[in-house]
SERO-4910 file (N, C-alpha, C, O; in steps of 0.05 Angstrom, whole numbers):
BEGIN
 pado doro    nc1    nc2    nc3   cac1   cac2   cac3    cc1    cc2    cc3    oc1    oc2    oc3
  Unk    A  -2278   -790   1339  -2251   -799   1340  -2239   -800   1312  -2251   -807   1292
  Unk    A  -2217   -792   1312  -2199   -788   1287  -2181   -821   1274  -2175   -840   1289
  Unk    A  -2179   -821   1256  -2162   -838   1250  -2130   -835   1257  -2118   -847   1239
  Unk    A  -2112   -825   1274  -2094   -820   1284  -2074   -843   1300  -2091   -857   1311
  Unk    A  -2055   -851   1305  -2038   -856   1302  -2041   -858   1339  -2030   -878   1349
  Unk    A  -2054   -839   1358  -2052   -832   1383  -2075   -840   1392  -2080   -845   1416
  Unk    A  -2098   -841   1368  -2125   -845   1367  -2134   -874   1365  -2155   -881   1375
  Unk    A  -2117   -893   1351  -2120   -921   1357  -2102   -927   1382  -2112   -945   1396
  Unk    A  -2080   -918   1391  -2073   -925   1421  -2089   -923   1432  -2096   -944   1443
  Unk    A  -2101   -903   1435  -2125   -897   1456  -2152   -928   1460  -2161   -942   1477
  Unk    A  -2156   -922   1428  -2175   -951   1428  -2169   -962   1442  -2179   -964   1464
  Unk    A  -2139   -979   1428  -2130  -1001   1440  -2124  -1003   1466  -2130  -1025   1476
  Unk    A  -2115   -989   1480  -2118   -985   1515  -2146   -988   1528  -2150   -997   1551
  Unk    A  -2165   -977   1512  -2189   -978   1521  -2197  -1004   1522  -2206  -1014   1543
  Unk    A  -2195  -1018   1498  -2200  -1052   1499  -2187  -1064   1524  -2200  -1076   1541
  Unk    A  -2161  -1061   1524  -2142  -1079   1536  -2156  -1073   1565  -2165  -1092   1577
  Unk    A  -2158  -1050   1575  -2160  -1042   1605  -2188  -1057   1601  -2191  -1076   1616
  Unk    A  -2211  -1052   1580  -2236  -1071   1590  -2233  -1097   1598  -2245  -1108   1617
  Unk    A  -2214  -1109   1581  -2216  -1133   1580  -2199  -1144   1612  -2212  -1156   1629
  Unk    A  -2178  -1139   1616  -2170  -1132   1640  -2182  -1135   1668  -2180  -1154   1683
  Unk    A  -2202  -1106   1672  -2222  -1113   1684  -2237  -1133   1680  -2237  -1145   1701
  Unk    A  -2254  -1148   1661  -2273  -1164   1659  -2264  -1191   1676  -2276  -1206   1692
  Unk    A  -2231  -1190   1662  -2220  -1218   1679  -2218  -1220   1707  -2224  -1239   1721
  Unk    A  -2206  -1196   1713  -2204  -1189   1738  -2229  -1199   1761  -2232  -1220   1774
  Unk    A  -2248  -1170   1756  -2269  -1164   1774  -2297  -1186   1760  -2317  -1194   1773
  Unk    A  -2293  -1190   1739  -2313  -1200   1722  -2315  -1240   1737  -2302  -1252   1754
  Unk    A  -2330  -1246   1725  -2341  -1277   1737  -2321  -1294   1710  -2331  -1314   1699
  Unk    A  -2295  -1283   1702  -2277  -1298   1687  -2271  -1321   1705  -2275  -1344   1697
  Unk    A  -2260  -1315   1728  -2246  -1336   1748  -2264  -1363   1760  -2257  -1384   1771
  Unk    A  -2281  -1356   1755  -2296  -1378   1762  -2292  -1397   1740  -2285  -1419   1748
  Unk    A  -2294  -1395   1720  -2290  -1418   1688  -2252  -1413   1689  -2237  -1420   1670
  Unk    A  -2244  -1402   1714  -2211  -1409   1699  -2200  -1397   1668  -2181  -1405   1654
  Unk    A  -2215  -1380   1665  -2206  -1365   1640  -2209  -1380   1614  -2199  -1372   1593
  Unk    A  -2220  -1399   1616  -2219  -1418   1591  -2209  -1415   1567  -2187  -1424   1560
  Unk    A  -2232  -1396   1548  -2218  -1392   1522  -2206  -1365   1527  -2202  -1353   1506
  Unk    A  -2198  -1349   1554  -2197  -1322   1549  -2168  -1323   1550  -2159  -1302   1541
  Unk    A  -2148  -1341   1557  -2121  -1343   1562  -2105  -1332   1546  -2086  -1320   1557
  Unk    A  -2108  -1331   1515  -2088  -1312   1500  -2103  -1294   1495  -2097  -1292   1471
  Unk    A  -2121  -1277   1498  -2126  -1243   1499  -2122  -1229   1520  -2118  -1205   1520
  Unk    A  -2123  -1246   1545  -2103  -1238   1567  -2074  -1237   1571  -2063  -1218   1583
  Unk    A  -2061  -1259   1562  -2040  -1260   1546  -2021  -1236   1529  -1997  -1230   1532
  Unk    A  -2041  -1225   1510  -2033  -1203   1482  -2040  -1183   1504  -2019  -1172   1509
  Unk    A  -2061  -1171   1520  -2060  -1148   1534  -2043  -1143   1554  -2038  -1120   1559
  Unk    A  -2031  -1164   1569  -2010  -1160   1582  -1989  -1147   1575  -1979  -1126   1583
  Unk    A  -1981  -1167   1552  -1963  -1161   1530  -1963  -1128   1526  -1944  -1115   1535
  Unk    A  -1985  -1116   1513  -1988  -1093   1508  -1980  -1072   1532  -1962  -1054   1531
  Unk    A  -1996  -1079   1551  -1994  -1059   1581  -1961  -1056   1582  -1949  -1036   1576
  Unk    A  -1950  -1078   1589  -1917  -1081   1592  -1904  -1076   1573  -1882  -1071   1581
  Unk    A  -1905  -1074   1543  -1886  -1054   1526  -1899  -1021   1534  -1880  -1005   1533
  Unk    A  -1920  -1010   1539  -1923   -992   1546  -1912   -978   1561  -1903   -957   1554
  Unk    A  -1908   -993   1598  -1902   -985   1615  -1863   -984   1606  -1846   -970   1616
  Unk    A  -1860  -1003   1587  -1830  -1005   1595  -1820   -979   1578  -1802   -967   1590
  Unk    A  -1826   -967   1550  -1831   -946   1542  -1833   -921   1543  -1826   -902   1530
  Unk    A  -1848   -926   1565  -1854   -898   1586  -1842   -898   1610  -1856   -889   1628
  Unk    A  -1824   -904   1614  -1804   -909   1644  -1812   -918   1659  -1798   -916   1679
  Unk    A  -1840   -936   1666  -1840   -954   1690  -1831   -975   1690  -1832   -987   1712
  Unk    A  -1820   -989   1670  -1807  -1018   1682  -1783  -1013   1668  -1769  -1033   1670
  Unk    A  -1770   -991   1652  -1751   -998   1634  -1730   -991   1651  -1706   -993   1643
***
């Protein structure tokens, strides 16, 4: 992986969608999300400037 500009989006989507999942499908919901509330929070965040960017919500 390159140091690129398209190449940390990518990271960063990759995080976000893990983390995402983890909450989701993952045994997050049972503890109510405890400390996970603002990195769920910031990935949302992320997903939705994305989508609005790219013509799905804008």
């Amino acid at each position: 992986m390159n140091d690129t500009p398209r190449d940390r989006m990518l990271a960063l989507l990759m995080i976000v969608w893990r983390l995402r999942n983890n909450l989701f499908h993952g045994e997050k919901w049972a503890y109510e999300l405890r400390d996970q509330r603002e990195n769920f929070s910031h990935a949302n965040s992320v997903l939705m400037r994305i989508l609005e960017r790219h013509g799905r919500l804008g």
